[in-house]
C-alpha positions in Angstrom: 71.5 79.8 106.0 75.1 81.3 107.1 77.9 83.0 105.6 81.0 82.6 106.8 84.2 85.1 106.3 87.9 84.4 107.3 90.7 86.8 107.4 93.2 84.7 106.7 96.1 87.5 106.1 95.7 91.2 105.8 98.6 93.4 105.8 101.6 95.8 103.3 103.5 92.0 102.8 100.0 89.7 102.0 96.3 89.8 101.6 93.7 86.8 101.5 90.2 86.2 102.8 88.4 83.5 102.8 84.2 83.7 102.0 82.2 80.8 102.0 78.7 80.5 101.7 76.1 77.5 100.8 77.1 77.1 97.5 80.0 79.0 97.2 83.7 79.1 98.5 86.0 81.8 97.3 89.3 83.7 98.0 89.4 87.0 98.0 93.1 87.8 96.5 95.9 85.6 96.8 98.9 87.6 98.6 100.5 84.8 100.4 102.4 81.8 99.1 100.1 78.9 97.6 101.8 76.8 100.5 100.9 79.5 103.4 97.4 79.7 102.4 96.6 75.9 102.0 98.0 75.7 105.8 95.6 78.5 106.5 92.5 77.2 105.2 93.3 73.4 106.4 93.9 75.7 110.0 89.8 76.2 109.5 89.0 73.4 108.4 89.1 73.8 104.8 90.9 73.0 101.1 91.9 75.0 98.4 90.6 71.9 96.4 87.0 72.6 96.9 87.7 76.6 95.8 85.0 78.4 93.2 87.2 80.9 92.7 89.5 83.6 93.3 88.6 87.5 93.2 91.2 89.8 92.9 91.3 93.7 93.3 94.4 94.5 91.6 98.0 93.4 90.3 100.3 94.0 93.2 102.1 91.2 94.6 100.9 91.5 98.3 97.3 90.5 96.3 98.5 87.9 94.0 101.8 85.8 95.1 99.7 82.7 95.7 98.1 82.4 92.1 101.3 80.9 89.7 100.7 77.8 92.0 97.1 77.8 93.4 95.4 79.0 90.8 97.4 77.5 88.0 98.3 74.0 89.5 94.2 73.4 90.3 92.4 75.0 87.7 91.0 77.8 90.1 89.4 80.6 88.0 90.6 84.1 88.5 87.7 86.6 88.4 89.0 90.5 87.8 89.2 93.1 85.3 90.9 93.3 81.6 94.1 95.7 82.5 94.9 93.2 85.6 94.7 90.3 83.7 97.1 91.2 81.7 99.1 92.5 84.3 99.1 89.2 86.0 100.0 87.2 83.1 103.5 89.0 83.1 104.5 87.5 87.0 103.2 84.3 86.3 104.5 82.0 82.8 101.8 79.4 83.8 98.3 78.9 81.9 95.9 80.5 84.2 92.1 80.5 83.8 90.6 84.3 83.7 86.9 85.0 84.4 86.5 89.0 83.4 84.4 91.8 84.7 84.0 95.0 83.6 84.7 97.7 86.3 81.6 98.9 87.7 79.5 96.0 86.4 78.1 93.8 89.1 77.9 89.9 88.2 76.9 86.4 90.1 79.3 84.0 91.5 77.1 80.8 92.8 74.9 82.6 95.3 76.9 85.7 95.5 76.1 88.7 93.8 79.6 90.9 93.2 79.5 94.7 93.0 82.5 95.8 91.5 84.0 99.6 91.7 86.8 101.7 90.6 89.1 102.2 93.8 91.9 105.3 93.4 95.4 103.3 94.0 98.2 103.2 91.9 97.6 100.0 90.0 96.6 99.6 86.7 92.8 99.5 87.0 92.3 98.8 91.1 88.7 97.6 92.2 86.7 97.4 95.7 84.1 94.6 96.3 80.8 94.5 97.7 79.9 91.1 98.0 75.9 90.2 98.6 75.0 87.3 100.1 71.7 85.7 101.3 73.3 86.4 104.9 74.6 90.3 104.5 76.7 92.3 102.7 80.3 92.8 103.0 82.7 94.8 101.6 86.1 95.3 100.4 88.5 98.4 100.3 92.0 96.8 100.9 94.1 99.5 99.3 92.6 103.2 98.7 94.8 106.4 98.0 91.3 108.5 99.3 87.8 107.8 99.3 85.8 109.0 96.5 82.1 109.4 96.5 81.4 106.5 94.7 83.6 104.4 97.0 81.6 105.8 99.8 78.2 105.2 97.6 79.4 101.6 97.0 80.3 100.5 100.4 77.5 102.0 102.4 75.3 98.9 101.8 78.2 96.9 104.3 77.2 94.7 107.1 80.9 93.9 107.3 83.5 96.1 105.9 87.3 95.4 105.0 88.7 98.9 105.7 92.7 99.7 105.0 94.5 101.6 107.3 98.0 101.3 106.5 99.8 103.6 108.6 100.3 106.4 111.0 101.4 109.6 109.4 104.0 110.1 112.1 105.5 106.7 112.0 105.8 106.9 108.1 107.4 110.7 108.4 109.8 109.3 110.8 110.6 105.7 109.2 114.2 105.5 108.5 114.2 102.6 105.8 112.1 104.2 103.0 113.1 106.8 100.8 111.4 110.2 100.3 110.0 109.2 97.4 108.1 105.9 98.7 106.7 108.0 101.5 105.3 110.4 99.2 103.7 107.6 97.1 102.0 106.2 100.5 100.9 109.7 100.9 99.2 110.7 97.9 95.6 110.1 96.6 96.6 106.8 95.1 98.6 105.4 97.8 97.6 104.0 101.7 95.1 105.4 103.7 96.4 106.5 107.3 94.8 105.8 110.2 93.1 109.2 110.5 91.7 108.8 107.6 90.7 105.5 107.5 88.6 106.7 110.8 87.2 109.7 108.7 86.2 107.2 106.2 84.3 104.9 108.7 82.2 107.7 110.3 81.3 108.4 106.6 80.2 105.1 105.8 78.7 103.9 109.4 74.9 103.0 109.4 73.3 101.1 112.0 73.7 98.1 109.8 77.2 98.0 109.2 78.3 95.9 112.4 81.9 94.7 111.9 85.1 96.3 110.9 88.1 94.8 110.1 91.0 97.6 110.1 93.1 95.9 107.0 96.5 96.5 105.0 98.2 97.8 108.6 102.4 98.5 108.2 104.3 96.5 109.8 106.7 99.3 110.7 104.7 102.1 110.7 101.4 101.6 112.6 100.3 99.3 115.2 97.5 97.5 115.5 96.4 99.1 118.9 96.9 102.3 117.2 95.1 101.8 114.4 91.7 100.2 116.5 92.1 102.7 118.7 91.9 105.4 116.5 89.1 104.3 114.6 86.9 103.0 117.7 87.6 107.0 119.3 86.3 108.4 115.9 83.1 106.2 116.1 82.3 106.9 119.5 82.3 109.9 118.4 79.2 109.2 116.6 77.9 107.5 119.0 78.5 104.4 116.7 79.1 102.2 119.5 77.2 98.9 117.5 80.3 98.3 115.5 83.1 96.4 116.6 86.5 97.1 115.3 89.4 94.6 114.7 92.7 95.0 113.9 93.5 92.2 111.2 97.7 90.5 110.8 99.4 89.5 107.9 100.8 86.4 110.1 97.9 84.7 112.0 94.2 84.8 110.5 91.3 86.4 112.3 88.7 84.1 113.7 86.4 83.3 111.3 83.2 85.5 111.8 79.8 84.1 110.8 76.9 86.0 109.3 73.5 84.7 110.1 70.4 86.6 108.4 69.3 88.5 112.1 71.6 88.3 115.0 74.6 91.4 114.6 77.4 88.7 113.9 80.5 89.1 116.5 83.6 87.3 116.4 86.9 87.3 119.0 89.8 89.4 118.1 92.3 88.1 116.2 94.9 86.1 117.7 97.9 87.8 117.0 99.2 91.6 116.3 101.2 92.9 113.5 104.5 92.7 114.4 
């Protein structure tokens, strides 16, 4: 029995996985067009048709552009939280179909088990995502101001872990096109992890069990993808953490899809393309 996880966009202008498992096939958020992620999954293989469901971790429209037309035009049930429910019901004037946790309460999905938890970001009630299968565990943190201890708690039980690591504190200082106060928002508590401390975060987490980790949510103008792995990777060597491969995800081409079995540490090329 295998899991299988796709990366199918991850980055500031969309965000969408793809999780499938015996019984089970599921989207995590929607962040692309309904059109751009139907090419993506038919690129694996795959149909939005056959979808369980779609899990979202918060409002913003980098996590829910597809959903007016995926999720409305097939009937695709929307699992999140009260406060973003009703914030997505203001973008989209379509009948959508709303499955709702509480924060902090865990609840099955097929053969998934879903641990939900309250993430610091400035949304209206943000949420991270460890997801248990019969395979491993992985985890979600797409969009984190700073890591709490409960985040930390949550996320520790990760075989694979989605990790942000939107920018490079330099590049952002030095970026020309936003204004003071839009840096300042990245910056605070409830804005974008950096690189640095997405790195701090990972030598935090790192057990001998977590074996992947995908570097997510990357800027396309200020951070690089070779940055990014690079600064990670050095912070884990560090810790002489050298089990855990680190990949830099794209907003534009998915990762290859990386599949779980129950003993073997799962490995999976790079993706195929670099944020741009």
């Amino acid at each position: 029995m295998s899991t299988r996880l796709t990366i199918l966009a991850s980055g500031s202008s969309g965000n969408c996985a793809y999780l499938e498992t015996e019984d089970t096939r599921l989207l995590i958020d929607s962040g692309l067009s309904a059109r751009q992620i139907r090419q993506r999954l038919l690129g694996i293989g795959r149909t939005p048709e056959n979808l369980s469901g779609i899990l979202i971790t918060h409002e913003h429209t980098d996590h829910t552009q597809g959903l007016g037309v995926l999720a409305g035009k097939l009937k695709i049930p929307i699992y999140c939280n009260r406060l973003t429910k009703e914030a997505i019901q203001t973008q989209f004037q379509v009948p959508l179909e709303f499955r709702l946790f509480n924060t902090g309460a865990s609840f099955e999905l097929g053969d998934l088990s879903i641990d939900t938890f309250s993430v610091p970001h400035d949304a209206y009630d943000p949420v991270g995502f460890l997801l248990r299968t019969h395979s491993g565990n992985i985890g979600f943190l797409t969009d984190l101001g700073h890591a709490t201890r409960l985040v930390v708690e949550r996320v520790r039980q990760s075989n694979i872990l989605v990790l942000e690591a939107n920018h490079d504190v330099k590049m952002l200082q030095d970026d020309t096109k936003r204004p003071w106060a839009t840096k300042q928002r990245i910056l605070s508590r409830h804005g974008h992890l950096s690189n640095d401390a997405a790195a701090q975060l990972a030598t935090e987490i790192m057990t001998a069990e977590l074996h992947h980790l995908y570097l997510g949510h990357l800027s396309g103008d200020c951070n690089r993808p070779a940055l990014a792995q690079s600064v990670v990777s050095a912070a884990l060597q560090r810790i002489g953490a050298s089990h855990a491969t680190v990949e830099a995800t794209s907003p534009d081409v998915p990762c290859s899809t990386l599949t779980l079995d129950r003993t073997p540490a799962p490995h999976a090329p790079p993706c195929e393309a670099a944020v741009q």
